[in-house]
N, CA and C atoms as a LAMMPS dump frame, in Angstrom:
ITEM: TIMESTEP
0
ITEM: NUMBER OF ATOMS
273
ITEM: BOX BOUNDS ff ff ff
-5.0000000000000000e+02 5.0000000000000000e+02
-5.0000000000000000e+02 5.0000000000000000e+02
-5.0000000000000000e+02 5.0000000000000000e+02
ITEM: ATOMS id mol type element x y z
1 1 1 N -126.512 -159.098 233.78
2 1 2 C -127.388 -158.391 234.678
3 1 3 C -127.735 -159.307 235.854
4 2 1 N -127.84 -158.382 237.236
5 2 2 C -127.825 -159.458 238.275
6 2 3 C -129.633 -159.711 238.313
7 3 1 N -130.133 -161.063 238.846
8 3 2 C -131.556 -161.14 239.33
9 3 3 C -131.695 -160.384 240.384
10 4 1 N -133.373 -159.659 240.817
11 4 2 C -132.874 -159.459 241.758
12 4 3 C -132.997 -160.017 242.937
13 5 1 N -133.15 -159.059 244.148
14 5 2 C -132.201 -160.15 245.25
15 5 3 C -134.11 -161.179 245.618
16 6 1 N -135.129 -160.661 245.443
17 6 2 C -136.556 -161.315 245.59
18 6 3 C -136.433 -162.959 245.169
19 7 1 N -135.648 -163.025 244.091
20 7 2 C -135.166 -164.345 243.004
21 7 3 C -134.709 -164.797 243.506
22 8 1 N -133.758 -164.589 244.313
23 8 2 C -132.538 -165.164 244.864
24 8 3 C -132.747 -166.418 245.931
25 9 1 N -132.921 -167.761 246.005
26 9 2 C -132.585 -168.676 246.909
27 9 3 C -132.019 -167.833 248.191
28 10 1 N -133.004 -168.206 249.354
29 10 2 C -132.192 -168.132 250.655
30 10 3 C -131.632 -169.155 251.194
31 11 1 N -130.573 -168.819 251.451
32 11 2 C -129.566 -169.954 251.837
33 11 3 C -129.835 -170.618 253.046
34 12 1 N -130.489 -169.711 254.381
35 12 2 C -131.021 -170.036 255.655
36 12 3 C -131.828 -170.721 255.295
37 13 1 N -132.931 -171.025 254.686
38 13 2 C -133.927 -172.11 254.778
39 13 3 C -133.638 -172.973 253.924
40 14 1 N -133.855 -174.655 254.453
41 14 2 C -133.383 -175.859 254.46
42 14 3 C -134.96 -175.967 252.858
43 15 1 N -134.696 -176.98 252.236
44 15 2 C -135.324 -176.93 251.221
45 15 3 C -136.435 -178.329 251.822
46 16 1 N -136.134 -179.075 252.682
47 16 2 C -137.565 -179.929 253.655
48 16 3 C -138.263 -178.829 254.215
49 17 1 N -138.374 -177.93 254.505
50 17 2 C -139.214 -176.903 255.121
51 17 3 C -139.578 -176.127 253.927
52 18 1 N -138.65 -175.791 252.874
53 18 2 C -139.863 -175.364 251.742
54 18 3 C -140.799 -176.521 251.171
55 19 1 N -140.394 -177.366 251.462
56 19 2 C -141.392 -178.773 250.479
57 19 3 C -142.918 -178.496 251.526
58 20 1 N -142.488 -178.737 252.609
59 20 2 C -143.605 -178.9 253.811
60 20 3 C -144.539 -177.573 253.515
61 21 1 N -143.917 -176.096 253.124
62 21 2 C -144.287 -175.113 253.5
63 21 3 C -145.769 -175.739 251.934
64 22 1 N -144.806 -175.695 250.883
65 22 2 C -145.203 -175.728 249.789
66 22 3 C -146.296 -176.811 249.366
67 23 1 N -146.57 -177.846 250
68 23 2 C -147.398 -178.42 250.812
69 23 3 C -148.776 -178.431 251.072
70 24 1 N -148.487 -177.665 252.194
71 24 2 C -149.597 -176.799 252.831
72 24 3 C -149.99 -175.644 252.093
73 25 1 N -149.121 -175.115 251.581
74 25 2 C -150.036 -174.068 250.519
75 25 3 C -150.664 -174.783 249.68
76 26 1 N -150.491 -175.718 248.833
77 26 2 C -151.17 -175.859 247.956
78 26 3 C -152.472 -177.076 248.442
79 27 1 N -152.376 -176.751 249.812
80 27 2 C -153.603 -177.645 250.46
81 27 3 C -154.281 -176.504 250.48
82 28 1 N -154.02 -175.365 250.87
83 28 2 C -154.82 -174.252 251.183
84 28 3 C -155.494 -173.955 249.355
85 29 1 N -154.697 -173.858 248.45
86 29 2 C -155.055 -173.644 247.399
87 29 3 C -156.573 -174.258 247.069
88 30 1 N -156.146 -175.792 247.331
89 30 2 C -157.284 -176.693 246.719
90 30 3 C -158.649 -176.489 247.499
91 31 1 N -158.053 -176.048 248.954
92 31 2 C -159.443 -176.077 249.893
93 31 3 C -160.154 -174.649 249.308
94 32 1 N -159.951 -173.547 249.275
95 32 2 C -160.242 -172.595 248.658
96 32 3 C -160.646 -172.516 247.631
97 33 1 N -160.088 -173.143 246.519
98 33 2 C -160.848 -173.401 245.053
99 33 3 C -162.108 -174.104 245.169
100 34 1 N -162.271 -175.484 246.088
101 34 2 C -163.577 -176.17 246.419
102 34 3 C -163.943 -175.168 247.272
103 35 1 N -164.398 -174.613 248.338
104 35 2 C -165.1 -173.794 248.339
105 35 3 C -165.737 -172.825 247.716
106 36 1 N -164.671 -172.03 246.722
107 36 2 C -165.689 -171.3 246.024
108 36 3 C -166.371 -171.776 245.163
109 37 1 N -166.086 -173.01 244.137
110 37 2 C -167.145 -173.884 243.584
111 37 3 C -168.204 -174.542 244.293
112 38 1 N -167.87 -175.096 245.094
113 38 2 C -169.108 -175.958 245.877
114 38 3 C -169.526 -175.577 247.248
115 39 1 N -170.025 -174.05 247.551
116 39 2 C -169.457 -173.947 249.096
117 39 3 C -170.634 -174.643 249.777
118 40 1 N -171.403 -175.127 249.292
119 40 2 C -172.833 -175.907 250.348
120 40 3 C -171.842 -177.609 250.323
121 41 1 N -171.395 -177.443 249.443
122 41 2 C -170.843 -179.152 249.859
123 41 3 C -169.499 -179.341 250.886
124 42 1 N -168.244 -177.972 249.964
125 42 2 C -167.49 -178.02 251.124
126 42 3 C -167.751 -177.872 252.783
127 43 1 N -168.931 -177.298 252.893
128 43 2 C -169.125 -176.637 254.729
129 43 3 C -170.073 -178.08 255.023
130 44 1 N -170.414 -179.04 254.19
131 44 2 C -170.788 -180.717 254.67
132 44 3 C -169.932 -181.345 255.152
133 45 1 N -169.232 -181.106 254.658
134 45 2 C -167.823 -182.059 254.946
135 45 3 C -167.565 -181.724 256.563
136 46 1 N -167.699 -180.503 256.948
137 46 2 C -167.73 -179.819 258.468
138 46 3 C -168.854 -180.115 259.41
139 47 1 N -169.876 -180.716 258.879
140 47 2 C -170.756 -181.28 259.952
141 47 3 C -170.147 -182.151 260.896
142 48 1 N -169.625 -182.954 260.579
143 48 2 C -169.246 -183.609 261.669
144 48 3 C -167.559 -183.721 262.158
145 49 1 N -167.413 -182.514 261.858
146 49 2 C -165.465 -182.323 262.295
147 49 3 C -165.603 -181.557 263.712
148 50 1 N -164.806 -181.351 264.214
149 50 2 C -164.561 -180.692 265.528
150 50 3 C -165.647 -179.38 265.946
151 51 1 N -166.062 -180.026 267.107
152 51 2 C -167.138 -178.591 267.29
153 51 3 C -167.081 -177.72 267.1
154 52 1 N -165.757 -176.934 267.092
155 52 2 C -165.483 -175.616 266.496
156 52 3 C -166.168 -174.865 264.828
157 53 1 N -165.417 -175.843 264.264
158 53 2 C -165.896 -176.105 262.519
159 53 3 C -167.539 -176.141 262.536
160 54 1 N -168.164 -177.222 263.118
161 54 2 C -169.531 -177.602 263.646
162 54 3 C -170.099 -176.467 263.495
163 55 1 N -169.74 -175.358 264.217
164 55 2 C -170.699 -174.09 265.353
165 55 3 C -170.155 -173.222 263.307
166 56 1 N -169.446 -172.943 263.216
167 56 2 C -168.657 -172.228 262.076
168 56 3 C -169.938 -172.594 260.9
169 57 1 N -170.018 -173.642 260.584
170 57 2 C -170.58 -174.413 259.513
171 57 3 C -171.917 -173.895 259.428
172 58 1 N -172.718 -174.31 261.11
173 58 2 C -174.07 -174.273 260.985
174 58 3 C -173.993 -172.43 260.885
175 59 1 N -173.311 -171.408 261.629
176 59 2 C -173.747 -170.292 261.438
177 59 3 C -173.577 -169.438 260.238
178 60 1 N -172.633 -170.555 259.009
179 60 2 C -173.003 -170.214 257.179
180 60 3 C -173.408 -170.569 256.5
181 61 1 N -174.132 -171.63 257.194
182 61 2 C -174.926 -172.85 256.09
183 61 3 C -175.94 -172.27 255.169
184 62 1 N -176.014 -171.264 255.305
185 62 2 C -177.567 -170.522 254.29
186 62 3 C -177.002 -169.246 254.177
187 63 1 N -175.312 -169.354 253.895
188 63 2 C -174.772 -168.265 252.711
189 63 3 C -173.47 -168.812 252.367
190 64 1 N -173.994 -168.858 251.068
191 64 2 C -172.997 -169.466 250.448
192 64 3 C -171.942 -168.273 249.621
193 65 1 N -172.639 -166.899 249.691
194 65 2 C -171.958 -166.269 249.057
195 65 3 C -170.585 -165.837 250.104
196 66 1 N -171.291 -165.71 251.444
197 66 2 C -170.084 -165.314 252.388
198 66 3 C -168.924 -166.217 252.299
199 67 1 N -169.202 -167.794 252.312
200 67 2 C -168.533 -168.861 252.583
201 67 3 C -167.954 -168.62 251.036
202 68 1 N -167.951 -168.016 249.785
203 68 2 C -167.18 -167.811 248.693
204 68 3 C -166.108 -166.596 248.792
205 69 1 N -166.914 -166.115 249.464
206 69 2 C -165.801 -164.469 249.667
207 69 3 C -164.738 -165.082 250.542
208 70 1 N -165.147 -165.914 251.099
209 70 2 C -163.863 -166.374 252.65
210 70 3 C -162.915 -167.541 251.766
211 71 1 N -163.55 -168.114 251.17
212 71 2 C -162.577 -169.048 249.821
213 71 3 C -161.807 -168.451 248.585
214 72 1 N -162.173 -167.242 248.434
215 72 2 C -161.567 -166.028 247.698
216 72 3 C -160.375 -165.581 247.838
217 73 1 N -160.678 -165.227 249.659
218 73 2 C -159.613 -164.275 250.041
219 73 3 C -158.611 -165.697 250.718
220 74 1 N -158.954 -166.997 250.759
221 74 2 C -158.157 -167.853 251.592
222 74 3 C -157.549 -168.641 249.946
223 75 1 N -158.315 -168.793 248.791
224 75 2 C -157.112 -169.098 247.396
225 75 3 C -156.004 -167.633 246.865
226 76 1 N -156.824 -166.252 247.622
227 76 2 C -155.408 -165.188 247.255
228 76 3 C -154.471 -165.186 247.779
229 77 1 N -154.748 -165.449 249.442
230 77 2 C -153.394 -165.563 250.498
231 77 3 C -152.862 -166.964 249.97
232 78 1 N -153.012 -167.81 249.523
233 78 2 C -152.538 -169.18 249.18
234 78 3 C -151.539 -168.814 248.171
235 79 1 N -152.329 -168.639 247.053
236 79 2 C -151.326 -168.239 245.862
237 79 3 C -150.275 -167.482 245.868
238 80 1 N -150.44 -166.075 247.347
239 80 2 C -149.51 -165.576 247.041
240 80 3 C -148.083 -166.207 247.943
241 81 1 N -148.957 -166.837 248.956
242 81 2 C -147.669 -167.206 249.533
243 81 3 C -146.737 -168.44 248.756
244 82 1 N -147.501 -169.052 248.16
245 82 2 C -147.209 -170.166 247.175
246 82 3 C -145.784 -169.354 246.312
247 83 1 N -146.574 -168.389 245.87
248 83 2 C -145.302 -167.574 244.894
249 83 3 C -144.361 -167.259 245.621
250 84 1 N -144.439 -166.561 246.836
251 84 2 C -143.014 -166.686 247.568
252 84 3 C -142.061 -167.413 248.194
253 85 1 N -142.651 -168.589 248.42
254 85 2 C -142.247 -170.005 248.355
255 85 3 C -141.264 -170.276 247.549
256 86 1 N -141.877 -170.453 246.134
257 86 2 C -140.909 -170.386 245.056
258 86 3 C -139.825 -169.631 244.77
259 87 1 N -140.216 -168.128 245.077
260 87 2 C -139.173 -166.922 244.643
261 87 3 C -138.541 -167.352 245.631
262 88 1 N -138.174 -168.059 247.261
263 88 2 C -137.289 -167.945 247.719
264 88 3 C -136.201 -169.429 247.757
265 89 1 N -137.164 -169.945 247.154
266 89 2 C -136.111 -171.083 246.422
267 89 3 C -136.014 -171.327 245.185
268 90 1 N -136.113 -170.406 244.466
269 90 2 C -135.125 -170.472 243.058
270 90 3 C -135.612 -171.364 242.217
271 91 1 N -137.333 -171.907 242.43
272 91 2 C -137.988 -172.511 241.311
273 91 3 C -138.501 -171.645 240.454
């Protein structure tokens, strides 16, 4: 029986660009998991990063539930891309 074609290794992408991809997902993974455990400590860590983050930080600092829902939906997009990662290289 054949796998199907989802399983299948793509031949177009170089397997240094899945490492890199794979990588970064699972940076996204970890940042997402600490957030939803610790989100008053993870959004500390943002006090003093780029003003952007800064302005971000101070306007969730006194909800932590929002800053969990946004670590929720940023460990689901992680995982799933993580899995397609894999399915397209044949781990």
């Amino acid at each position: 029986m054949k796998k199907p074609t989802a399983l299948r290794p793509r031949r177009d992408e170089n397997r240094p660009a899945g490492i890199a991809k794979n990588i970064l997902a699972l940076g996204f993974v970890g940042d997402g998991l600490v957030a939803l455990v610790w989100p008053k400590r993870q959004l500390s860590l943002w006090m003093v990063g780029p003003k952007p983050y800064q302005r971000l930080t101070r306007a969730v600092r006194d909800r932590p539930m929002l800053v969990r829902m946004t670590a929720a939906a940023e460990l689901a997009a992680a995982l799933w891309w993580t899995r397609r990662i894999y399915q397209r290289h044949g781990a």
